[in-house]
N, C-alpha and C positions, 0 to 999 in steps of 0.2 A: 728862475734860478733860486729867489732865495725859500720859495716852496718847497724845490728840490734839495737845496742844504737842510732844510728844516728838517724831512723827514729820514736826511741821510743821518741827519746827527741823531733823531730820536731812534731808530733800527739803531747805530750805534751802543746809547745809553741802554738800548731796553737788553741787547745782549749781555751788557757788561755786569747788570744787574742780574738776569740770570744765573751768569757765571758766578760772581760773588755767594747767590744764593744757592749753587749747587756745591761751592766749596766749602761754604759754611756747615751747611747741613748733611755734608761728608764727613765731619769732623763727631758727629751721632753715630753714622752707620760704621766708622773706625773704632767706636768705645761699644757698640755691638758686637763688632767681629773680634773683639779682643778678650770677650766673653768665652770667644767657643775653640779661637784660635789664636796660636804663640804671635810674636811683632814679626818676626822677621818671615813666618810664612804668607802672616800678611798683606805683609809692603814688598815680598816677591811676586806673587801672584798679581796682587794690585795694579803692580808698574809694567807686568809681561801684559796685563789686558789692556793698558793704557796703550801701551803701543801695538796691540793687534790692531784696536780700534782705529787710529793712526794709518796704517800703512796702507785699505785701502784710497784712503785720499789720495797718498801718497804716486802708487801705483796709477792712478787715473790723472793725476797733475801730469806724472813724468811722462803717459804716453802721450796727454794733449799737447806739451813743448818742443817733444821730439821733432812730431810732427812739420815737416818744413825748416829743420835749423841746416842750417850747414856745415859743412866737416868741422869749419875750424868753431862753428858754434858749438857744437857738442862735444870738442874739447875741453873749453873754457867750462861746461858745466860738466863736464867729468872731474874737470881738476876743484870747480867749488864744491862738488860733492863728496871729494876726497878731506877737504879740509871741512867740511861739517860734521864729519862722523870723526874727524880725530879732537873738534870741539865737542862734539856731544859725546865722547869718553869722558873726557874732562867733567866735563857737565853731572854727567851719570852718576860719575866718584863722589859728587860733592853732593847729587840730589839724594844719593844711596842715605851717607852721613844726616840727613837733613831729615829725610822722609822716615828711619830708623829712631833716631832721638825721639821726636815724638811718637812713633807708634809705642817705642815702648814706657813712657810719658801718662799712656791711656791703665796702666797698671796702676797708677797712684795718685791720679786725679782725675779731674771731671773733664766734660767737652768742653764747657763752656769758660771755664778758666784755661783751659789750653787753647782755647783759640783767639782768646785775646794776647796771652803769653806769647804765641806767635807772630801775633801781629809787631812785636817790638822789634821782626826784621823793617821795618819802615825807618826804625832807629838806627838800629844798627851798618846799616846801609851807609850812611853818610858819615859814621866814625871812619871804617873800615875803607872806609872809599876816599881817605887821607891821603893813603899808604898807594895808595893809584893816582895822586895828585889832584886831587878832584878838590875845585872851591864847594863851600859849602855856606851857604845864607848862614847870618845868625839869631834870625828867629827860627831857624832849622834846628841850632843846637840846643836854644828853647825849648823848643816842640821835646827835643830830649830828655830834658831834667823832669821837663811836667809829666812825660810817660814813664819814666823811672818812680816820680810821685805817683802817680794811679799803679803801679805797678807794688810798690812796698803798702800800699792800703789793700789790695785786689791777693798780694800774697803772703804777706807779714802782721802778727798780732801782736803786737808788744807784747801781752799779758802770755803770751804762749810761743813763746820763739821757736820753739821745737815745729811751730803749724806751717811752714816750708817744706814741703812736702819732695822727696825724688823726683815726683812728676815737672815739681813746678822747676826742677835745675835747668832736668832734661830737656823740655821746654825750649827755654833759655839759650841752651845750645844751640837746639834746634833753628833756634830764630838767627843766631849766630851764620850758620851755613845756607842757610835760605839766602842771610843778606851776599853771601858770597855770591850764591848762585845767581842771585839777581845781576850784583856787578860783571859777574861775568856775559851773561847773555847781552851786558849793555855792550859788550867790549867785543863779541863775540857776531851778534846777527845780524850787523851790516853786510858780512861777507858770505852767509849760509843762507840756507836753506830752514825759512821757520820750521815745517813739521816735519820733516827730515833730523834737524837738531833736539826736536821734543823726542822725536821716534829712538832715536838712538838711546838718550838719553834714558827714554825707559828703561831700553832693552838691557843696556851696562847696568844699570842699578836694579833692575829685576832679575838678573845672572846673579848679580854678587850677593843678593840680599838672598836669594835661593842656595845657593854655593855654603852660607853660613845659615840657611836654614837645618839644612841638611847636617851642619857639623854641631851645634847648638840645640837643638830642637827635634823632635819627633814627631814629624807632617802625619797626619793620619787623613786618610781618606775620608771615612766619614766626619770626622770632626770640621774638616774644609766643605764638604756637601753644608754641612749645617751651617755656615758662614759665607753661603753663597751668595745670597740677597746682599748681605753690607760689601762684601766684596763685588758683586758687578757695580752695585753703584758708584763705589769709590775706584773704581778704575775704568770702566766703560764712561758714567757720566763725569766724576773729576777730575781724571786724569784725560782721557781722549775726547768727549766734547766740548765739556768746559773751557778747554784750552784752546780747543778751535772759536770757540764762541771769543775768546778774548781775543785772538790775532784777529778775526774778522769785526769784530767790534771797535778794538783800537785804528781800524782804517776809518772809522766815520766820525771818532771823538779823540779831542784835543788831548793829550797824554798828561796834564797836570788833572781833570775831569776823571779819567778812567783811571787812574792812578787811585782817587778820591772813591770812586765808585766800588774799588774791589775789594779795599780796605775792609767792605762794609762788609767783607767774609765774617770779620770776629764778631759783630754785631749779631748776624745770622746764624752763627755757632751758638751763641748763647741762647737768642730764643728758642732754634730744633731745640736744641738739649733739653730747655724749660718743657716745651711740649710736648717732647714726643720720649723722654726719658726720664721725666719730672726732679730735674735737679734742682737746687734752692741753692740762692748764693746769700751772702749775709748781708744787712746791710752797708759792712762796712766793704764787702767786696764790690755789692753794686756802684758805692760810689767810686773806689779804685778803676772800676769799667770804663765808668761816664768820663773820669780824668784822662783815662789814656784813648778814649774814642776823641775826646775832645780834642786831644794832642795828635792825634793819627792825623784827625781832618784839617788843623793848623799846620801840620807839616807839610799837608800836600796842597796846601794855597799860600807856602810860604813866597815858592816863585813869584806870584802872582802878587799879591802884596809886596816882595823888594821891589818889583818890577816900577809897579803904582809909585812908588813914594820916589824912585831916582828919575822914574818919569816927571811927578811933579817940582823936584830937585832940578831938573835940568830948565822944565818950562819956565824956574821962578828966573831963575840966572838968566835967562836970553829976555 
């Protein structure tokens, strides 16, 4: 047994790490495809391929279930599947918002400062998540001030205040609506249906992001041929497997771990970018970086740590 934990947990981590690294270095082929084509034909196209990819799993789960339920079973999962697509509206609305901010983010700054900038829905998470009654550790709100610290070093120059860039507000936002998105899926996928509620999700926020491509922008045929490459990847591999890779990942790793593990997107944003687009950050950004990685990876063993210390609080007392 514990051979068989061992290698379930490693298949676990080694997914989680892929995914991180295909989200990271998505975050390149989005400041490519922003080269040849507008944000919001983008992040339409994007999220329609994310959930093409999607649905047939979908389609092959649903006939393997069918298979043998009984009437009043496939009741019960007609009615969860009516409430997962009225969750993954909701969803959609907010990834629409979320996935828009920063696409168009890529106009006015680099990859690799925008994908640490995102990373500060890790922060924003546990503000916003007051307001849904949610306790919150207080080396959690720690973990905060010190990312807002690497955060004013990585985006703010004293000698130049004007150097906060659009990109870097946008951002900001961006990370804003992620953290929504997150609380909500926490609140939401007990009752759904995982790539059901991803599929929808898409599909809402690549209608509406399309809907306002159309009113805003002028899609051109070829201009989207030439931005074909950055877009399958960031919708076939970041949007539709990476995301599988993370549901089937988080079944064989501990959720404070794989939490830890996907973080490591803005990490892998920065170096593609370094590599494969040769961006340079200053040194006073790299250390802003290092502050808010550092902070990211404290925040998600902050559990783990109150955990320790009321555990050894309780054994001192008995």
């Amino acid at each position: 047994m514990e051979k068989q934990a061992g290698k379930t947990q490693f298949k676990g981590v080694a997914l989680l790490l892929l995914t991180a690294l295909i989200w990271g270095s998505s975050f390149v082929a989005q400041s490519v495809g922003m080269r040849k084509i507008e944000a919001f034909t983008y992040s339409g196209i994007r999220t329609i391929m994310g959930a093409v990819v999607l649905l047939p799993f979908i389609l092959i789960s649903d006939a393997s279930r069918r298979r043998g339920m009984s009437p009043e079973q496939l009741a019960q999962k007609k009615a969860r599947d009516k409430k997962t697509v009225l969750c993954g509206c909701i969803l959609g609305i907010v990834f629409c918002f979320a996935t828009n901010f920063q696409q168009f983010a890529f106009n006015y700054s680099t990859s690799g400062k925008i994908a640490f900038i995102t990373a500060l829905y890790m922060f924003f998470v546990p503000i916003i998540g007051l307001f849904f009654r949610k306790k919150t550790p207080l080396l959690t709100w720690i973990c905060v001030l010190i990312g807002f610290f690497g955060l004013y070093f990585l985006c703010i120059d004293p000698r130049n205040l004007a150097g906060v860039n659009r990109g870097d507000i946008l951002t900001a936002v961006c990370a804003v609506f992620f953290a929504i998105h997150i609380l909500l899926i926490e609140r939401f996928s007990p009752d759904t249906d995982g790539l059901k509620l991803s599929c929808t999700q898409f599909v809402v926020a690549g209608i509406i992001s399309c809907i306002l491509m159309f009113i805003f922008e002028e899609p051109r045929i070829l201009a989207i041929k030439s931005a074909i490459i950055p877009l399958l990847y960031s919708g076939v591999m970041s949007c539709g497997i990476a995301y599988t890779f993370q549901i089937i990942g988080q079944k064989y790793t501990e959720a404070t771990i794989a939490s830890l593990i996907m973080c490591g997107e803005s990490v892998f944003g920065v170096l593609t970018g370094a590599v494969l687009l040769h961006e340079t950050l200053t040194p006073r950004e790299i250390l802003g970086c290092a502050v808010m990685f550092a902070a990211i990876i404290l925040s998600q063993l902050s559990d783990v740590i109150t955990a320790r210390i009321k555990g050894r609080r309780t054994s001192g007392r008995s």
